[in-house]
C-alpha positions in Angstrom: 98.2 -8.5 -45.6 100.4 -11.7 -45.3 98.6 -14.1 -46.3 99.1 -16.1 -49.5 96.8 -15.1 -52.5 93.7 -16.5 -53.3 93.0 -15.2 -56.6 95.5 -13.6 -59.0 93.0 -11.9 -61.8 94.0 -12.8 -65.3 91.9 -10.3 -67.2 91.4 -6.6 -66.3 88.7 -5.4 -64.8 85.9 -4.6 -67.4 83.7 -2.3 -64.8 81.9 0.2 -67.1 82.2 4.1 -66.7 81.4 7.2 -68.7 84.1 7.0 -71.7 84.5 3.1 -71.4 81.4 2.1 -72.1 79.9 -1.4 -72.1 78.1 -3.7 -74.9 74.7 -5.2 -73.6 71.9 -6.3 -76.0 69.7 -3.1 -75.8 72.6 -0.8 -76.7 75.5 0.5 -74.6 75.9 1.2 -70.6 77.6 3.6 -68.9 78.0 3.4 -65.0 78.3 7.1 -63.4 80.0 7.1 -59.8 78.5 9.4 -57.1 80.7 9.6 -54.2 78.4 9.1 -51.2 74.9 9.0 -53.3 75.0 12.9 -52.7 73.0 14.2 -55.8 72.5 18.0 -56.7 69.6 19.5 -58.0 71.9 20.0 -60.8 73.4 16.8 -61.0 70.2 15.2 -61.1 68.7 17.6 -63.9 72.0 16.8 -65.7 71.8 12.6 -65.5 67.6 12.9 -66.3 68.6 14.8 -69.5 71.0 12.5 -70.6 68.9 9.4 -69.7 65.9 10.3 -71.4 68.4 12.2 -74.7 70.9 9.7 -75.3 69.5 6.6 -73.4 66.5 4.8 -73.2 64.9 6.9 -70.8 65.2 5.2 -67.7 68.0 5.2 -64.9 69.4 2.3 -63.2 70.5 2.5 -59.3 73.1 0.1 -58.7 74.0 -1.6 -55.3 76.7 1.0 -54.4 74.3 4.2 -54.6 75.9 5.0 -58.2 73.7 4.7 -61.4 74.1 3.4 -65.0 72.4 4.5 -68.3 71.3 2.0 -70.7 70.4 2.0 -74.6 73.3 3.9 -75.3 75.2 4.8 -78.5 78.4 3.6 -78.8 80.2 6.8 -79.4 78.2 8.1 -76.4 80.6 8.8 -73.8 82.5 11.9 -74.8 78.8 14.0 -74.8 78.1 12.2 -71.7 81.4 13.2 -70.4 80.8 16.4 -71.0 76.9 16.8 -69.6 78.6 15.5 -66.2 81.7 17.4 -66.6 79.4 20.6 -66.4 77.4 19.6 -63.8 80.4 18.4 -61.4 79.7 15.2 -61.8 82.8 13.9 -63.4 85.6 15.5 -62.0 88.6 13.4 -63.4 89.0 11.4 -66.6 91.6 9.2 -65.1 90.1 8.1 -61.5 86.4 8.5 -62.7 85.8 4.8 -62.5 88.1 4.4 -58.9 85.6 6.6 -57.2 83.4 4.3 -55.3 82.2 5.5 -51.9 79.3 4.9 -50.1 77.8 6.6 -47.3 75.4 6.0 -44.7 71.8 7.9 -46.3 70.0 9.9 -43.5 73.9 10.9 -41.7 73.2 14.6 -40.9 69.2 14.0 -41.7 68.3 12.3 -38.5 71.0 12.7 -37.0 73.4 15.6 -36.6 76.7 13.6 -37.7 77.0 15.1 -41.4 79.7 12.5 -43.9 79.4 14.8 -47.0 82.5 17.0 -45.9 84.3 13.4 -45.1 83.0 12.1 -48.6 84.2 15.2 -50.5 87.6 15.4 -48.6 87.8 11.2 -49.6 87.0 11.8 -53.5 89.3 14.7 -53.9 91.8 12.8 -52.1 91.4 10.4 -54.0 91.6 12.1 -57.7 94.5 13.7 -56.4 96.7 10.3 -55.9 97.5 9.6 -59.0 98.5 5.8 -57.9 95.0 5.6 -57.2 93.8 5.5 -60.8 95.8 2.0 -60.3 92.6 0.3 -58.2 89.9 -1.3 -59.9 86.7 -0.6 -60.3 85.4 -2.7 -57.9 87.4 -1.4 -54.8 84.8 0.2 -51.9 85.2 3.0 -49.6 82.3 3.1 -47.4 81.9 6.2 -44.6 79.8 4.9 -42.3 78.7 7.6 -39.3 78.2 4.9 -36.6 75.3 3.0 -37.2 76.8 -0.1 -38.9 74.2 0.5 -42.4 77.4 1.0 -45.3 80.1 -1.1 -42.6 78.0 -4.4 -44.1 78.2 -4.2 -47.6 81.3 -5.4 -48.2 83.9 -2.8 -48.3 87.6 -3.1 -48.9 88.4 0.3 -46.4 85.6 1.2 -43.7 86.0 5.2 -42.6 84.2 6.2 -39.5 83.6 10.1 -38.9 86.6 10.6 -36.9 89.2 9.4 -39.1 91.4 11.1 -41.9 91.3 11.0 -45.5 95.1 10.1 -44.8 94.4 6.6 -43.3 92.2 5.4 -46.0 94.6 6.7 -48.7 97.3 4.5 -47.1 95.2 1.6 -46.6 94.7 1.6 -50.5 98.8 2.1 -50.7 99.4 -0.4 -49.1 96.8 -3.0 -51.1 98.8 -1.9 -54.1 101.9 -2.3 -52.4 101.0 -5.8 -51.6 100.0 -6.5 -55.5 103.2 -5.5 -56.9 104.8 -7.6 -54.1 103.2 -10.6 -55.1 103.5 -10.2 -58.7 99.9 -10.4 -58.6 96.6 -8.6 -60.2 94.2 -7.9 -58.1 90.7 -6.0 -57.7 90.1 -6.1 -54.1 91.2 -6.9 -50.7 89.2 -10.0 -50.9 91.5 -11.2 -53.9 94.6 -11.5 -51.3 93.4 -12.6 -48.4 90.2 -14.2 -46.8 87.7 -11.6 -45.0 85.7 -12.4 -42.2 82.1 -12.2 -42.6 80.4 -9.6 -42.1 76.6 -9.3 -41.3 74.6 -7.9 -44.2 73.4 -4.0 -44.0 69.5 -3.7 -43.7 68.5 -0.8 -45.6 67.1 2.7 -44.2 63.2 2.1 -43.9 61.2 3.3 -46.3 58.9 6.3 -45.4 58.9 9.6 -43.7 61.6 10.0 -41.3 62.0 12.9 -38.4 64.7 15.5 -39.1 66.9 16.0 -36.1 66.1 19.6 -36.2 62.8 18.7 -36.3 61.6 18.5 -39.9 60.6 15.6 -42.1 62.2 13.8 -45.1 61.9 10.8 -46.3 63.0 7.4 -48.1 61.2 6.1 -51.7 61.7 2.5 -52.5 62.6 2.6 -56.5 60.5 -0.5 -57.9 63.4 -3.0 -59.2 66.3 0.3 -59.2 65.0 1.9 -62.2 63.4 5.4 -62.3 61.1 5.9 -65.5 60.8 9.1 -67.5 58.3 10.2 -65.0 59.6 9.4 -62.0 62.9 11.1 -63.2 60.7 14.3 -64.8 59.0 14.8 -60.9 62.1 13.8 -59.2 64.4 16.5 -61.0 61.6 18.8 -60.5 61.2 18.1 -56.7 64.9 18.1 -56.3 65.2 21.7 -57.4 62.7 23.0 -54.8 64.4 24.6 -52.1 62.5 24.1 -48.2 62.9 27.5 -47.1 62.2 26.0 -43.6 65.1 24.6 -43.1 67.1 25.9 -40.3 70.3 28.3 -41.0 72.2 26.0 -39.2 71.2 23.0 -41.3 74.8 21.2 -41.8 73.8 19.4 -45.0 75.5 22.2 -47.1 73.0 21.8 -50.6 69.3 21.6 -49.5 67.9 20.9 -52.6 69.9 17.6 -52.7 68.8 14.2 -52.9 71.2 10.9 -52.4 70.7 7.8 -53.7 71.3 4.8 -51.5 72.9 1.1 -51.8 69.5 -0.4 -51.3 68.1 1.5 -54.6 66.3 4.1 -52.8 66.3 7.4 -52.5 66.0 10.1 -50.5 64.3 13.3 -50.0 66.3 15.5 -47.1 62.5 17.3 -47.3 59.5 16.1 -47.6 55.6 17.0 -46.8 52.7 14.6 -47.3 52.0 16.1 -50.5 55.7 14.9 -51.6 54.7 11.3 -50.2 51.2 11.5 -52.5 52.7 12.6 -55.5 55.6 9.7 -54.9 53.1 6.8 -54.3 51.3 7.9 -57.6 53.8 7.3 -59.3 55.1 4.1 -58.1 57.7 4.6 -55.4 56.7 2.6 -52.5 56.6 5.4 -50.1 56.0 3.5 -46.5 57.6 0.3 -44.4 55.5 -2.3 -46.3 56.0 -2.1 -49.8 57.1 -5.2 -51.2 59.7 -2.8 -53.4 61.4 -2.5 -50.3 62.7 -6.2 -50.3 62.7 -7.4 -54.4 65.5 -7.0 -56.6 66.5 -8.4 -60.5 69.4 -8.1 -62.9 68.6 -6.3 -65.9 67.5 -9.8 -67.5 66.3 -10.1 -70.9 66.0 -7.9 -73.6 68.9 -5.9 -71.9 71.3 -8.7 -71.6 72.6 -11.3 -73.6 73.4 -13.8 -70.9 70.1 -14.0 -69.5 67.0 -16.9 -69.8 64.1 -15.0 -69.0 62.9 -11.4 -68.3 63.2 -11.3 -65.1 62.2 -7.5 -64.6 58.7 -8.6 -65.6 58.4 -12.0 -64.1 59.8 -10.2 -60.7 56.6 -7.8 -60.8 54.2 -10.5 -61.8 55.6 -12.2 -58.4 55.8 -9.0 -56.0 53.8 -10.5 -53.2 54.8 -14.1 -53.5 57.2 -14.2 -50.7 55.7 -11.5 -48.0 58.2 -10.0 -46.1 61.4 -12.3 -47.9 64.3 -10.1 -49.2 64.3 -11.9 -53.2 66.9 -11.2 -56.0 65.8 -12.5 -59.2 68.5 -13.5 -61.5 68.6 -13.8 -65.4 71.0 -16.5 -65.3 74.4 -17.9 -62.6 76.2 -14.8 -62.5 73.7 -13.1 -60.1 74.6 -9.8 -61.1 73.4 -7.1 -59.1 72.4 -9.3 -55.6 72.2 -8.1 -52.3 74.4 -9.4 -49.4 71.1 -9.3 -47.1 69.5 -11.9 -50.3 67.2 -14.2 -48.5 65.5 -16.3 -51.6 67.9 -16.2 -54.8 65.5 -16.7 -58.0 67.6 -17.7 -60.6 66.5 -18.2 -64.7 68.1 -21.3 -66.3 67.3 -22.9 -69.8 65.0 -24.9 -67.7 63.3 -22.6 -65.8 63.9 -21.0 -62.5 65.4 -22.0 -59.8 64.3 -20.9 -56.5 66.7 -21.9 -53.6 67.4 -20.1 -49.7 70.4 -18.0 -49.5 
């Protein structure tokens, strides 16, 4: 990193988390990080109950497989501290907001590579430093098992299965290093020197997948990133049932789990047809061509301030319009929330929308 800077930050970084909650215009947000998108039976029971108790009900899935809670008291975060707290979702006050790892989804499903002991030993590691609580909220870990899916989205440290805990701690070391250095504040790599592009991810396809020990799960496509009372009341349900099929030698270590992806899907590590009827009834778009696969939108109006136009619903009204087009539709300049793979950007202005090619 000796390069000059290209962008010394000047405020700090505002990312929300579970005690430092932030302002929108339907109530307060709170941004919970999951290490990998690996989600518990009883970690999911835990974030449905707090969602639909001190929220508005619904759960947001953000582009970096974490979610967010919306509609929020203000003086919500030390009970929603301690709900996660008790379900081993919030592990440290301090580095709750620096834990940002993503993981390739269907490692150790289809294939036999398993990142969830890599992810684990990465989070601890990374509570443990406490330098670490020193990143921003925006600095990425991804723990990709080979395939190139997590490598695209933009992370500051890339870990492959074969590397250490070690080398990723002293990657982000040495980022901080570099910042005192300078004399400079900075969120990411990206803020210090240019980065090569890098070719955008393209999502796990959405449908049943094989196991690699020969049993089926499978990938739901959650319409616009946000799971509704019911699809968070079958979800929790589903996500408690354990497959006794599954082979003693299954490496995944918590069967019930499900894991929420950076393309705002998620996935079952079992699933039957029955699993796939019961998801299509409810909305998921269960199989290869659902135009969920490929839309996106900000929150948008009434949830935010900034915004021209409610783009949830105008993004629904328009599902079909651009067959087979990856579209983010935006609520106003900022873009918030957009895909690298974005093909059409949709944006709201006090005009009207924009609609341009990415």
């Amino acid at each position: 990193m000796t390069a000059e800077p290209l962008l010394s930050r000047v405020r700090e970084d505002a990312c929300p988390g579970v005690l430092r909650l932030t302002e929108a215009a339907d109530g307060f947000l709170a941004r919970v990080r999951l290490p990998g998108g690996f989600l518990t039976s009883q970690g999911f029971s835990s974030l449905a109950s707090a969602a639909t108790e001190l929220g508005d009900g619904r759960l947001e899935l953000t582009s970096r497989g974490n979610v967010q809670l919306r509609g929020l008291a203000s003086d919500a975060g030390a009970e929603l501290g301690e709900r996660l707290a008790s379900a081993g979702l919030w592990p440290s006050v301090t580095h709750e907001r620096v834990r940002n790892i993503v993981a390739s989804p269907l490692a150790g499903l289809d294939s036999p590579t398993s990142l969830e002991p890599l992810v684990r030993a990465l989070d601890e590691a990374l509570c443990a430093s406490p330098r670490m609580a020193q990143l921003s909220g925006r600095f990425l870990f991804a723990v990709d098992d080979g395939r190139g899916d997590v490598a695209g989205l933009g992370a500051d440290f890339v870990l492959r299965p074969y590397d250490t805990t070690n080398v990723a701690i002293a990657f982000a070391e040495a980022f901080l290093d570099e910042c005192e250095a300078r004399g400079v504040q900075a969120w990411r790599v990206a803020d210090l020197r240019p980065v090569g592009g890098t070719p955008a991810s393209d999502p796990p396809p959405v449908g049943p997948f094989e196991r690699f020990d020969g049993g089926t799960g499978a990938v739901l496509a959650v319409p616009l990133g946000r799971l509704n009372v019911d699809q968070l009341t079958w979800l929790t349900a589903r996500a408690s049932r354990t497959d006794n099929s599954a082979p003693e030698n299954c490496p995944y270590e918590t069967r019930e789990q499900v894991r929420v992806t950076p393309w705002r899907s998620i996935v079952l590590p079992h699933a039957d047809a029955a699993d796939l009827a019961d998801a299509r009834a409810l909305g998921f778009g269960v199989d290869a061509e659902t135009p969920w696969a490929n839309v996106s939108a900000c929150a948008g109006r009434p949830g935010c301030a900034k915004s021209h136009a409610d783009v949830q619903a105008d993004a629904r009204a328009a599902l079909t319009r651009w067959p087979g087009r990856v579209v983010h539709w935006s609520g106003c300049e900022r873009r918030c929330g957009r895909p690298a793979r974005t093909e059409i950007d949709v944006v709201a202005t006090p005009n009207g929308y924009q609609e341009t090619n990415a």
